[in-house]
LOZAMAR-316048 format. One record per residue (C-alpha): residue number from 1; x, y, z. Coordinates in Angstrom, 2 decimals, always signed. Layout:
N
{num: NUM	X: X	Y: Y	Z: Z}
...
***
This chain:
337
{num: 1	X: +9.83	Y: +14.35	Z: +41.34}
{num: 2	X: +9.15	Y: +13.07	Z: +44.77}
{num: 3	X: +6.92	Y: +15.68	Z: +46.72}
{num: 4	X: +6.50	Y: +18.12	Z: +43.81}
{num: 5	X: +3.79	Y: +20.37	Z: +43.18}
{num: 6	X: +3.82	Y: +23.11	Z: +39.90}
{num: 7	X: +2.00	Y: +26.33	Z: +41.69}
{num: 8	X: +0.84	Y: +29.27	Z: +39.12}
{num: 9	X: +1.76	Y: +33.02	Z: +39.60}
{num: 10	X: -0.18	Y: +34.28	Z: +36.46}
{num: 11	X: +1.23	Y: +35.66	Z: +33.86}
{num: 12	X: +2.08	Y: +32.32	Z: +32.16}
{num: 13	X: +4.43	Y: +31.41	Z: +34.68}
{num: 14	X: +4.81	Y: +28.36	Z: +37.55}
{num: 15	X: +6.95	Y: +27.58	Z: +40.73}
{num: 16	X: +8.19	Y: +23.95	Z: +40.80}
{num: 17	X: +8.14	Y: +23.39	Z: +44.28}
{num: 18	X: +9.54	Y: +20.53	Z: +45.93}
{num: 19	X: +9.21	Y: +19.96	Z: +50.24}
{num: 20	X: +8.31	Y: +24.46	Z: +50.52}
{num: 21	X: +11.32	Y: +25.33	Z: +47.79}
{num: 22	X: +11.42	Y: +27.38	Z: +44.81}
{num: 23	X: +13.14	Y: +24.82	Z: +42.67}
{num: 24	X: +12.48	Y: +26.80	Z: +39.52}
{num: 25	X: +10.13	Y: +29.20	Z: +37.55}
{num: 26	X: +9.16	Y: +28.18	Z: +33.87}
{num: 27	X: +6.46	Y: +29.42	Z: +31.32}
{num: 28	X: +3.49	Y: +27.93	Z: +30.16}
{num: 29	X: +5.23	Y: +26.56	Z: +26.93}
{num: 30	X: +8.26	Y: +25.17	Z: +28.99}
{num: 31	X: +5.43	Y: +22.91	Z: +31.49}
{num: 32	X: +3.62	Y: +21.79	Z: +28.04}
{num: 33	X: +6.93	Y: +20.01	Z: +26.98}
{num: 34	X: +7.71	Y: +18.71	Z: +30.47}
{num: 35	X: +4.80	Y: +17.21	Z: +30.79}
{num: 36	X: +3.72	Y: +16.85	Z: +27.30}
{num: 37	X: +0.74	Y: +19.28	Z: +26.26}
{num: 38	X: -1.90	Y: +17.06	Z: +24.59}
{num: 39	X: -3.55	Y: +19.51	Z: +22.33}
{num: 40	X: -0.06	Y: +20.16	Z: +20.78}
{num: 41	X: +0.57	Y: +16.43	Z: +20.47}
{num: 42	X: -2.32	Y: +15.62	Z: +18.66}
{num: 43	X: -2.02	Y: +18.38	Z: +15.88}
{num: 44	X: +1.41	Y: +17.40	Z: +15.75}
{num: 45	X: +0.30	Y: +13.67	Z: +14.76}
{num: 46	X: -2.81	Y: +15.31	Z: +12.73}
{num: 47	X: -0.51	Y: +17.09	Z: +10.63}
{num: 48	X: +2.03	Y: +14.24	Z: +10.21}
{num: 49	X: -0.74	Y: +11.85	Z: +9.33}
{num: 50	X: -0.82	Y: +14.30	Z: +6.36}
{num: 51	X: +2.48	Y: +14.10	Z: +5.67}
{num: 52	X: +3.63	Y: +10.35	Z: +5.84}
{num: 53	X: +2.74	Y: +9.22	Z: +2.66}
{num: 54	X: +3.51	Y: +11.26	Z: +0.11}
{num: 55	X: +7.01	Y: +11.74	Z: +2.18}
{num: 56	X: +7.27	Y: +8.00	Z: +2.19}
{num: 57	X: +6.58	Y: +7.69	Z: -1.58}
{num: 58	X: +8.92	Y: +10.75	Z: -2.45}
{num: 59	X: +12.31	Y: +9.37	Z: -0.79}
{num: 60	X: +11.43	Y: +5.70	Z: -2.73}
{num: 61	X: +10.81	Y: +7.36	Z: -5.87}
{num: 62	X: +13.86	Y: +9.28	Z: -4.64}
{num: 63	X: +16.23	Y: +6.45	Z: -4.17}
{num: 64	X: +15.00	Y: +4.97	Z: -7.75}
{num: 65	X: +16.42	Y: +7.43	Z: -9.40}
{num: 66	X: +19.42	Y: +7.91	Z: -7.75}
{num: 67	X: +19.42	Y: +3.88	Z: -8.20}
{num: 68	X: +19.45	Y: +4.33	Z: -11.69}
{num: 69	X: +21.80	Y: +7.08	Z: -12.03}
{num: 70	X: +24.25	Y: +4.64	Z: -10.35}
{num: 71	X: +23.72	Y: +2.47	Z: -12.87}
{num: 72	X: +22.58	Y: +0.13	Z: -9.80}
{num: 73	X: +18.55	Y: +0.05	Z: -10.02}
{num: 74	X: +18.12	Y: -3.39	Z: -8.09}
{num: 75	X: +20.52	Y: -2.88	Z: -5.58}
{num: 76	X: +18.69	Y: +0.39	Z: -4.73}
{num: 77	X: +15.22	Y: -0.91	Z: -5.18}
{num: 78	X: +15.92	Y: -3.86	Z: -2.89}
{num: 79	X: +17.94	Y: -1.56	Z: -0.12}
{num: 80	X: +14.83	Y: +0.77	Z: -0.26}
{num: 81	X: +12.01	Y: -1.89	Z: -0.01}
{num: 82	X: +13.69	Y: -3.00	Z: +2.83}
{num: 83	X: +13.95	Y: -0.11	Z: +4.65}
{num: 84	X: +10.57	Y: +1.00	Z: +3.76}
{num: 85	X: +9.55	Y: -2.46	Z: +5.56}
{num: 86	X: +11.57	Y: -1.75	Z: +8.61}
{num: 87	X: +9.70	Y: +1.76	Z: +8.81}
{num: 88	X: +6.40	Y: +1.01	Z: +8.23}
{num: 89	X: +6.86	Y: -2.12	Z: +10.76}
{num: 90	X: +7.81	Y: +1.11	Z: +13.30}
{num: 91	X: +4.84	Y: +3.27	Z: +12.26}
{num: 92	X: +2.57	Y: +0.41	Z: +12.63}
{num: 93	X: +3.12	Y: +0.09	Z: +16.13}
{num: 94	X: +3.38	Y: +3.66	Z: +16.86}
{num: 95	X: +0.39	Y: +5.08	Z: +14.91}
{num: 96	X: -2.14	Y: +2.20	Z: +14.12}
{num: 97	X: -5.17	Y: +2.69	Z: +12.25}
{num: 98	X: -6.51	Y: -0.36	Z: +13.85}
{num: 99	X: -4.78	Y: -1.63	Z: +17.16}
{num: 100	X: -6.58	Y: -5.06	Z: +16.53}
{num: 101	X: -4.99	Y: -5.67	Z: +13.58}
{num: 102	X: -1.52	Y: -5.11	Z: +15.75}
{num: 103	X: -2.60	Y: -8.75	Z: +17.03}
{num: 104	X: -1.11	Y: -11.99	Z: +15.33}
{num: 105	X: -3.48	Y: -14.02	Z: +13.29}
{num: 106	X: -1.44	Y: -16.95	Z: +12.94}
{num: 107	X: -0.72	Y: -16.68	Z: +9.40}
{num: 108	X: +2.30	Y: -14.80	Z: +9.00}
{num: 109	X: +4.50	Y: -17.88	Z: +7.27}
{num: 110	X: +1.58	Y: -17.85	Z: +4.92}
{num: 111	X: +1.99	Y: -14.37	Z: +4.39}
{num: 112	X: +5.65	Y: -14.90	Z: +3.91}
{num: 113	X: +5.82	Y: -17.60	Z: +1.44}
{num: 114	X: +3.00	Y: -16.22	Z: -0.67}
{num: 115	X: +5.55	Y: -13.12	Z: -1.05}
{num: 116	X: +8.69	Y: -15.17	Z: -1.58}
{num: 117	X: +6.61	Y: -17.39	Z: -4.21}
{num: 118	X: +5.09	Y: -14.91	Z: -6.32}
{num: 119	X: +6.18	Y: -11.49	Z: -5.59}
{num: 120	X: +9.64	Y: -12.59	Z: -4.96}
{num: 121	X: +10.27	Y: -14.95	Z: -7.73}
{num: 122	X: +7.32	Y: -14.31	Z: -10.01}
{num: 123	X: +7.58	Y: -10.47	Z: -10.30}
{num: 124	X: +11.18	Y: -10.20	Z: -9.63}
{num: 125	X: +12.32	Y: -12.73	Z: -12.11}
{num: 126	X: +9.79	Y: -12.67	Z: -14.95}
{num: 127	X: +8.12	Y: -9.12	Z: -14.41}
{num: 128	X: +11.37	Y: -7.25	Z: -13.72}
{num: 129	X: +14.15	Y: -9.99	Z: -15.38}
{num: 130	X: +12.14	Y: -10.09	Z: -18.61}
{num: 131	X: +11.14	Y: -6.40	Z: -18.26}
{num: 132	X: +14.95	Y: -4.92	Z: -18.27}
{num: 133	X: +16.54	Y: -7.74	Z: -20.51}
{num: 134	X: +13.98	Y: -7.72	Z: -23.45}
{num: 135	X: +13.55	Y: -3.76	Z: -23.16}
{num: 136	X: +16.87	Y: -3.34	Z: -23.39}
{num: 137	X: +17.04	Y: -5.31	Z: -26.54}
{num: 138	X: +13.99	Y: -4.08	Z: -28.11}
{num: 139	X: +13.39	Y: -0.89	Z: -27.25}
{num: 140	X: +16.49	Y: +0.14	Z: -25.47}
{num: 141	X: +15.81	Y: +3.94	Z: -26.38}
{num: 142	X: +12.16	Y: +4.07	Z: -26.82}
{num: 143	X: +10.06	Y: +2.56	Z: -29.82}
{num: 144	X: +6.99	Y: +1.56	Z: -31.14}
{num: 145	X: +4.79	Y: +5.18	Z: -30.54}
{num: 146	X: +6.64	Y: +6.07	Z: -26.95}
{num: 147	X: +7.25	Y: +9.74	Z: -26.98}
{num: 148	X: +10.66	Y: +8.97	Z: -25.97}
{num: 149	X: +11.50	Y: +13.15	Z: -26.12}
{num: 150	X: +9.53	Y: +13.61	Z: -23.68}
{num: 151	X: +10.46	Y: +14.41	Z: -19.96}
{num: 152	X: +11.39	Y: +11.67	Z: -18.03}
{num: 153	X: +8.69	Y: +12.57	Z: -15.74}
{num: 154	X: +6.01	Y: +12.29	Z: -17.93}
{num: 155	X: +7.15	Y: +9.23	Z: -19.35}
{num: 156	X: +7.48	Y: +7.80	Z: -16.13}
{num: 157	X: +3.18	Y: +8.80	Z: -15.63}
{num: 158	X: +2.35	Y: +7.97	Z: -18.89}
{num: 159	X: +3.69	Y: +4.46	Z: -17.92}
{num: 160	X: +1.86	Y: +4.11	Z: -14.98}
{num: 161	X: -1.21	Y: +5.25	Z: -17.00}
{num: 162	X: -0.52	Y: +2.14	Z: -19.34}
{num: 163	X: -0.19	Y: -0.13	Z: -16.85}
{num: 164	X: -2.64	Y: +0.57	Z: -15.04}
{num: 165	X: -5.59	Y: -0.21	Z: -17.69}
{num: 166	X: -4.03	Y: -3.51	Z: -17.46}
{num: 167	X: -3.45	Y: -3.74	Z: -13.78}
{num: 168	X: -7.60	Y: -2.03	Z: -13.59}
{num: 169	X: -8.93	Y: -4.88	Z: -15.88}
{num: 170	X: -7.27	Y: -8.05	Z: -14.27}
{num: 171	X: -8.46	Y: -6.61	Z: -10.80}
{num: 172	X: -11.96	Y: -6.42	Z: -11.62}
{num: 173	X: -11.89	Y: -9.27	Z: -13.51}
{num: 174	X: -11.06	Y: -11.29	Z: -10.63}
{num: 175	X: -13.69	Y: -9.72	Z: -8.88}
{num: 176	X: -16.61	Y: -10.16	Z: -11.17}
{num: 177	X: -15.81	Y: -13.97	Z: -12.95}
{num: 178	X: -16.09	Y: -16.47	Z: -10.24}
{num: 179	X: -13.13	Y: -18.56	Z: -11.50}
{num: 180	X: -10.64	Y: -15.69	Z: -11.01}
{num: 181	X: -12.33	Y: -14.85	Z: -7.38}
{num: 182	X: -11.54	Y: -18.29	Z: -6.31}
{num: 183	X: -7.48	Y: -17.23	Z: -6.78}
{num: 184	X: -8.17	Y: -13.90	Z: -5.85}
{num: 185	X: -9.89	Y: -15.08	Z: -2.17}
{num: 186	X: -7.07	Y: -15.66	Z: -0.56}
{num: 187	X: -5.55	Y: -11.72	Z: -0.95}
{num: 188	X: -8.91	Y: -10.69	Z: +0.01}
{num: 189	X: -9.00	Y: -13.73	Z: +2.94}
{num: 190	X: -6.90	Y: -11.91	Z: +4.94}
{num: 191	X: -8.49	Y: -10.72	Z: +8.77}
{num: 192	X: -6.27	Y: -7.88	Z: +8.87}
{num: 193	X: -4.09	Y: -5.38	Z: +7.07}
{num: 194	X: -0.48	Y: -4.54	Z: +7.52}
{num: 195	X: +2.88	Y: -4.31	Z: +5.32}
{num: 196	X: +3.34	Y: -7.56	Z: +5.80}
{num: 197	X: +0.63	Y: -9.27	Z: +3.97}
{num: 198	X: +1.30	Y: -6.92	Z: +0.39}
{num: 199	X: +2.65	Y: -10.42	Z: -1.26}
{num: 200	X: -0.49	Y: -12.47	Z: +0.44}
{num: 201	X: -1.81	Y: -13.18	Z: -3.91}
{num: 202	X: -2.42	Y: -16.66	Z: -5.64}
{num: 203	X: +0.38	Y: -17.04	Z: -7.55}
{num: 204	X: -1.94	Y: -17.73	Z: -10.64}
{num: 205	X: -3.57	Y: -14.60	Z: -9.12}
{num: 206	X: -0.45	Y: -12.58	Z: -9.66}
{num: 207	X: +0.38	Y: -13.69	Z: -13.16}
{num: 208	X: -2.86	Y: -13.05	Z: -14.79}
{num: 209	X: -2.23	Y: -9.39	Z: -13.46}
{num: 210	X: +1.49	Y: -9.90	Z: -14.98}
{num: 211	X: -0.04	Y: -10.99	Z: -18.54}
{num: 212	X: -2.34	Y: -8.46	Z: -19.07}
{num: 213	X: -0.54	Y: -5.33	Z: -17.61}
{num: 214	X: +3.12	Y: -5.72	Z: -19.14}
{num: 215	X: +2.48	Y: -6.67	Z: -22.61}
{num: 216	X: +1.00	Y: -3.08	Z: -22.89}
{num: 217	X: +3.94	Y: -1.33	Z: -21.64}
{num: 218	X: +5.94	Y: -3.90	Z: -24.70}
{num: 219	X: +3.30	Y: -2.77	Z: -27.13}
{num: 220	X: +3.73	Y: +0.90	Z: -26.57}
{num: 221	X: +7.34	Y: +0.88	Z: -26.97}
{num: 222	X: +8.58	Y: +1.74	Z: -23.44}
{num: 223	X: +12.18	Y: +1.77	Z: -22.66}
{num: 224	X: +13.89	Y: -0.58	Z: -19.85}
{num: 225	X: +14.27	Y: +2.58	Z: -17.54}
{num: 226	X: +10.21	Y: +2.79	Z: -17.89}
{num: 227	X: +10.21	Y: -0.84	Z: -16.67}
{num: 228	X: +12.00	Y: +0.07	Z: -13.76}
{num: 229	X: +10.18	Y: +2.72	Z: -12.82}
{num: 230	X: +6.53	Y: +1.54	Z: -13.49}
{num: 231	X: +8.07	Y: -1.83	Z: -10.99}
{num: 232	X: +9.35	Y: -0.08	Z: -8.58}
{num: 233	X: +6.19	Y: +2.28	Z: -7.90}
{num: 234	X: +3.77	Y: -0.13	Z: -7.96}
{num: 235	X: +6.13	Y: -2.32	Z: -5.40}
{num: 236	X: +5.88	Y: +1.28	Z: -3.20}
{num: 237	X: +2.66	Y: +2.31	Z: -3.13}
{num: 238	X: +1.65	Y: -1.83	Z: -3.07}
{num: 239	X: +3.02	Y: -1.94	Z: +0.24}
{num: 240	X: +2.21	Y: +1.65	Z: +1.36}
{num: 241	X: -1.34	Y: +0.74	Z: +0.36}
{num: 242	X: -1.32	Y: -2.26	Z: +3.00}
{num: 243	X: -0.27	Y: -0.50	Z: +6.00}
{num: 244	X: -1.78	Y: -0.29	Z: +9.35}
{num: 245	X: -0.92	Y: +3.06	Z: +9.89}
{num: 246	X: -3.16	Y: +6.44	Z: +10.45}
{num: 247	X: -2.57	Y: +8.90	Z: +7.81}
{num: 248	X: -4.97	Y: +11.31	Z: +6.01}
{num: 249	X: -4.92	Y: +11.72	Z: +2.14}
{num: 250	X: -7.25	Y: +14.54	Z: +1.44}
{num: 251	X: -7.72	Y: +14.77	Z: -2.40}
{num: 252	X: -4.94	Y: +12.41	Z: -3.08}
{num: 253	X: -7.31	Y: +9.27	Z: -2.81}
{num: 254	X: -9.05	Y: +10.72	Z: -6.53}
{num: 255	X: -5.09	Y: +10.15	Z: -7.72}
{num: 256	X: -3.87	Y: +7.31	Z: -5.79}
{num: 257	X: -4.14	Y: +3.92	Z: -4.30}
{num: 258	X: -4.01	Y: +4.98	Z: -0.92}
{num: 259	X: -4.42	Y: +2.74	Z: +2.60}
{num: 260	X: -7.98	Y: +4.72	Z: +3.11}
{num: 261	X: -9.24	Y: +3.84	Z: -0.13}
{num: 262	X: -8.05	Y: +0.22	Z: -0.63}
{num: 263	X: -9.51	Y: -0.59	Z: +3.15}
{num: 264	X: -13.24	Y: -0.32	Z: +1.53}
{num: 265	X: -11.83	Y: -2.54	Z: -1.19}
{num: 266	X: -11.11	Y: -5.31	Z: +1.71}
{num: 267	X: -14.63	Y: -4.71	Z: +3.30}
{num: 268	X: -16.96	Y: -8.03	Z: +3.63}
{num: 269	X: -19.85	Y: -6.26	Z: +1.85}
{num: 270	X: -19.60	Y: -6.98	Z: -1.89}
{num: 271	X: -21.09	Y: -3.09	Z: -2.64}
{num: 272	X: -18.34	Y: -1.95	Z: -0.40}
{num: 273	X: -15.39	Y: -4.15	Z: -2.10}
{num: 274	X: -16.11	Y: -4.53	Z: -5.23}
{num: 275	X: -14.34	Y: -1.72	Z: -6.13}
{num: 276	X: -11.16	Y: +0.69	Z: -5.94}
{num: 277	X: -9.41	Y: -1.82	Z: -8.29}
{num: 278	X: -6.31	Y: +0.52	Z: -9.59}
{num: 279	X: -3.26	Y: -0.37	Z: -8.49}
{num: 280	X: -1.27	Y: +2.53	Z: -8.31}
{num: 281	X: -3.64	Y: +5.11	Z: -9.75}
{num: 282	X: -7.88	Y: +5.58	Z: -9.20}
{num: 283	X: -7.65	Y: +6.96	Z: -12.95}
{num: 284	X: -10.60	Y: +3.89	Z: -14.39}
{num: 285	X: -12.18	Y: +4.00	Z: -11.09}
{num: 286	X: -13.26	Y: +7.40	Z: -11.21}
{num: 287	X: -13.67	Y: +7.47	Z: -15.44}
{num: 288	X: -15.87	Y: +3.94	Z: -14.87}
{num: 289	X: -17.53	Y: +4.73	Z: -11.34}
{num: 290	X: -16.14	Y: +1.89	Z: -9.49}
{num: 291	X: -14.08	Y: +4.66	Z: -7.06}
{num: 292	X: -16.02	Y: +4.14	Z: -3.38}
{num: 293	X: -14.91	Y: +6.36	Z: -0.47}
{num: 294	X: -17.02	Y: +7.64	Z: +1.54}
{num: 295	X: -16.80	Y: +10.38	Z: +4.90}
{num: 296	X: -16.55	Y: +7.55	Z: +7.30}
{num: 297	X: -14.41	Y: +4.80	Z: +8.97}
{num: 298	X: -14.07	Y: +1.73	Z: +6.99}
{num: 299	X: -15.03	Y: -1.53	Z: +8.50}
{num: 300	X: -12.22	Y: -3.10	Z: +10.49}
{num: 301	X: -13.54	Y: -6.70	Z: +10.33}
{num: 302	X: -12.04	Y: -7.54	Z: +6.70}
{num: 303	X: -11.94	Y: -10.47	Z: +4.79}
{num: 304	X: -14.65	Y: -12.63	Z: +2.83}
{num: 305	X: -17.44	Y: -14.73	Z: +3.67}
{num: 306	X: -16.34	Y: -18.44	Z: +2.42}
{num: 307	X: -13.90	Y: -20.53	Z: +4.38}
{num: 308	X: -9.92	Y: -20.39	Z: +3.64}
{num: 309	X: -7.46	Y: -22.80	Z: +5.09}
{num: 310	X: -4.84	Y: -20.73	Z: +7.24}
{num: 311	X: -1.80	Y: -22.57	Z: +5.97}
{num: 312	X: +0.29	Y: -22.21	Z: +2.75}
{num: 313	X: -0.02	Y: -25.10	Z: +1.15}
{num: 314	X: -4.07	Y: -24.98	Z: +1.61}
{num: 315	X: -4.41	Y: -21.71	Z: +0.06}
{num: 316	X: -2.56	Y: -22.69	Z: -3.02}
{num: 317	X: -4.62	Y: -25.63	Z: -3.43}
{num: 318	X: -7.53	Y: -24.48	Z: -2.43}
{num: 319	X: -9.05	Y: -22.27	Z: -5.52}
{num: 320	X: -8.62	Y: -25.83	Z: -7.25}
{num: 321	X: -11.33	Y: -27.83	Z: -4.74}
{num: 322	X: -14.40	Y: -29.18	Z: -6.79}
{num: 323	X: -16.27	Y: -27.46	Z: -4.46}
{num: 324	X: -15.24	Y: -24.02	Z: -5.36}
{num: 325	X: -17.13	Y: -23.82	Z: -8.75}
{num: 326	X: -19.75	Y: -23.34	Z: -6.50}
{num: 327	X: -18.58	Y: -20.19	Z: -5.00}
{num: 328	X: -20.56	Y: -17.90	Z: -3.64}
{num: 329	X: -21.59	Y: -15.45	Z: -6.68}
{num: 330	X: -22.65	Y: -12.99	Z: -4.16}
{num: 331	X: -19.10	Y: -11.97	Z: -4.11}
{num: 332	X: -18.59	Y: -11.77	Z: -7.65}
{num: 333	X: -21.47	Y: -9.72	Z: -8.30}
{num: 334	X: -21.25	Y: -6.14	Z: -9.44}
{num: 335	X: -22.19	Y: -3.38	Z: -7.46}
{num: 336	X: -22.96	Y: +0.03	Z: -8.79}
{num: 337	X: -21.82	Y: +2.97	Z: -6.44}
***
């Protein structure tokens, strides 16, 4: 207000005076949300950057299964990732980890047809087309050894547990054999890290995780609905794991792939990034000592060392350049941690 002044009696009460008159009396507590008390504000957004995560993950996990009690799994998964999108976009501009990574870096068409090529049509069509149509064939109601009696909870982890050795081993792979690396570079090319770049993979890239991840799932006998499920998480947490936004995870980054653990996964320093390969779960990180996470900020100038065109078209052609047998094996090398 024009001319206003807040003068204290004690007591945890203040005059709001305005040209000599009383205009009202309010408490301590009342000024604090007038003029917004700081200290409350940031343990409010200290214990929502708790919170955000496994709240986010919950309601998609949610809206899978009421997708598939609907008999509508797709429908749901699609409505969800979208709106998951939408709200991480929002958190991303209201609680960045890194406000420089808020700025454009010119390759968001990139971005978006890397996702439309291989994560759109690659992973939805094959991954998830194949996934539900042959498991619902084959193993419709569980075969091979899958303790289909089991909980459909369990099922759902021992799933991801499957998966993930598959998912763990193409990662590192592409990490420590310089041919892979070269299709793998342009994931790890990226400056920054938001929602938006979670499709940013080589499509070749992409289906060497496809063939050595899914065939296990085949193998073990897992029904469609396991399909769904073990899709639909990793699509989740893939993008959760991407965001720019500040949360806390506490032990949760011994369990999952969260945004603090996969940032030192993006660092320039090979003994920083070559690891945290899981997917979904740190489960082979932590048995095979790869998990790196350490009580302190990761780096916020990402990316790798070697050139990368900035365009589409260049980064799909570019792991096949004679000059990238040459790559730098610096990158490729493993680190012990």
């Amino acid at each position: 207000m024009s001319g206003g002044r807040l003068v204290g009696l004690g007591c945890g009460r203040t005059h709001i005076l305005c040209g000599g008159h009383v205009l009202s009396t309010v408490t301590s507590g009342e000024i604090g949300a007038i003029i917004g008390d700081g200290r409350e504000r940031n343990f409010a957004i200290y214990v929502l950057s708790f919170l955000l995560w496994p709240v986010i993950l919950s309601t998609c996990i949610y809206m899978t299964a009421l997708g598939l009690a609907a008999d509508h799994a797709a429908l749901y998964f699609n409505i969800t990732y979208i709106c998951l999108a939408l709200g991480l976009f929002t958190l991303e501009r209201l609680l960045p980890h890194e406000r420089k990574w808020l700025r454009n870096d010119g390759q968001m068409l990139a971005d978006l047809a890397h996702t439309l090529l291989n994560k759109g049509f690659v992973q939805v069509l094959v991954v998830v087309g194949l996934a539900i149509g042959v498991a619902e064939v084959a193993a419709s109601k569980g075969g091979g050894f899958w303790p289909a009696h089991w909980p459909i909870a369990f099922q759902i982890m021992l799933g991801l547990v499957i998966a993930e050795a598959g998912l763990y081993t193409a990662h590192r792979v592409a990490h420590e054999w310089s041919f892979l690396w070269r299709f793998h570079a342009v994931h790890h090319s990226a400056p920054r890290l938001w929602f938006f770049n979670t499709g940013r993979f080589h499509v070749v890239d992409t289906v060497t995780s496809i063939l050595l991840s899914q065939p296990l799932l085949f193998l073990a006998g897992a029904p469609s609905e396991i399909f769904i499920w073990v899709t639909s998480i990793t699509a989740f947490i893939g993008m959760l794991t991407h965001c720019n936004i500040e949360m806390r995870f506490g032990p949760l980054n011994y369990v999952f792939n969260t945004p603090a653990v996969h940032r030192w996964h993006h660092s320039r320093i090979p003994a920083e990034g070559n690891s945290n390969y899981g997917e979904n779960l740190m489960l082979f990180d932590v048995l095979l000592r790869t998990f790196y996470c350490p009580k302190r900020r990761p780096p916020a100038n990402i990316g790798i060392n070697d050139p990368m065109p900035t365009k589409f078209l260049g980064q799909v052609a570019h792991p096949f350049r004679k000059d990238q047998s040459t790559l730098a094996a610096s990158r490729t090398a493993i680190d012990s941690h």
